[in-house]
C-alpha positions as CSV (number, residue, x, y, z in Angstrom):
1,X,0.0,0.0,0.0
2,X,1.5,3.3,-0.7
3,X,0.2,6.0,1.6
4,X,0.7,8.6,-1.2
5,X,-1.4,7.1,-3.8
6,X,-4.1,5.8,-1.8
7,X,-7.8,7.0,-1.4
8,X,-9.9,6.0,1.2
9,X,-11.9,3.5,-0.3
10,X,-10.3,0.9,-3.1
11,X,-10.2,1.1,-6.2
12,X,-8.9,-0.6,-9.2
13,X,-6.2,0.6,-11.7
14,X,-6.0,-0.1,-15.2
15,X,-2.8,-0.2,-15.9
16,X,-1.1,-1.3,-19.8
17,X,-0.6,-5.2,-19.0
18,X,-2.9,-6.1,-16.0
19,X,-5.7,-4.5,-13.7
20,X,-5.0,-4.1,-10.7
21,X,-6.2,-3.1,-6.5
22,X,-5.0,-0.3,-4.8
23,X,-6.2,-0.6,-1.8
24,X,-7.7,2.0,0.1
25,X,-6.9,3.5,3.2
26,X,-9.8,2.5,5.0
27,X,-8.5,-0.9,4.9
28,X,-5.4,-0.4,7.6
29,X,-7.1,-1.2,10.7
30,X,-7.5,0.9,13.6
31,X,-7.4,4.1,11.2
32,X,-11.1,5.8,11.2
33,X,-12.8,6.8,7.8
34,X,-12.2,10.7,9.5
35,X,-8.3,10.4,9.8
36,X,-7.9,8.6,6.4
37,X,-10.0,11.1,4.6
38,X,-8.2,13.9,6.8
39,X,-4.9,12.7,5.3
40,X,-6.4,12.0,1.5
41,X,-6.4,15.8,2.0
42,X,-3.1,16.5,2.9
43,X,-1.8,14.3,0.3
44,X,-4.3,16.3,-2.5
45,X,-3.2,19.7,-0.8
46,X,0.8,19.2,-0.9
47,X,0.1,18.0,-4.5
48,X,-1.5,21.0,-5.4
């Protein structure tokens, strides 16, 4: 999973050879929808 690339929820990629998950942040355990959308922002924000 890379934290920088992530959304909240999964989704998949269609990439040239072969689909594929990224999985979302929602899916680390013990991180609350609120703090993984909180950081989804950050992430957006500091790409911006």
């Amino acid at each position: 999973m890379d934290v920088m690339h992530s959304d909240v929820d999964s989704t998949l990629e269609d990439l040239p050879e072969v689909p594929a998950v990224q999985l979302g942040l929602r899916m680390i355990r013990g991180l609350r929808g609120h703090s993984a959308g909180a950081c989804v922002q950050h992430i957006q924000l500091q790409a911006a």
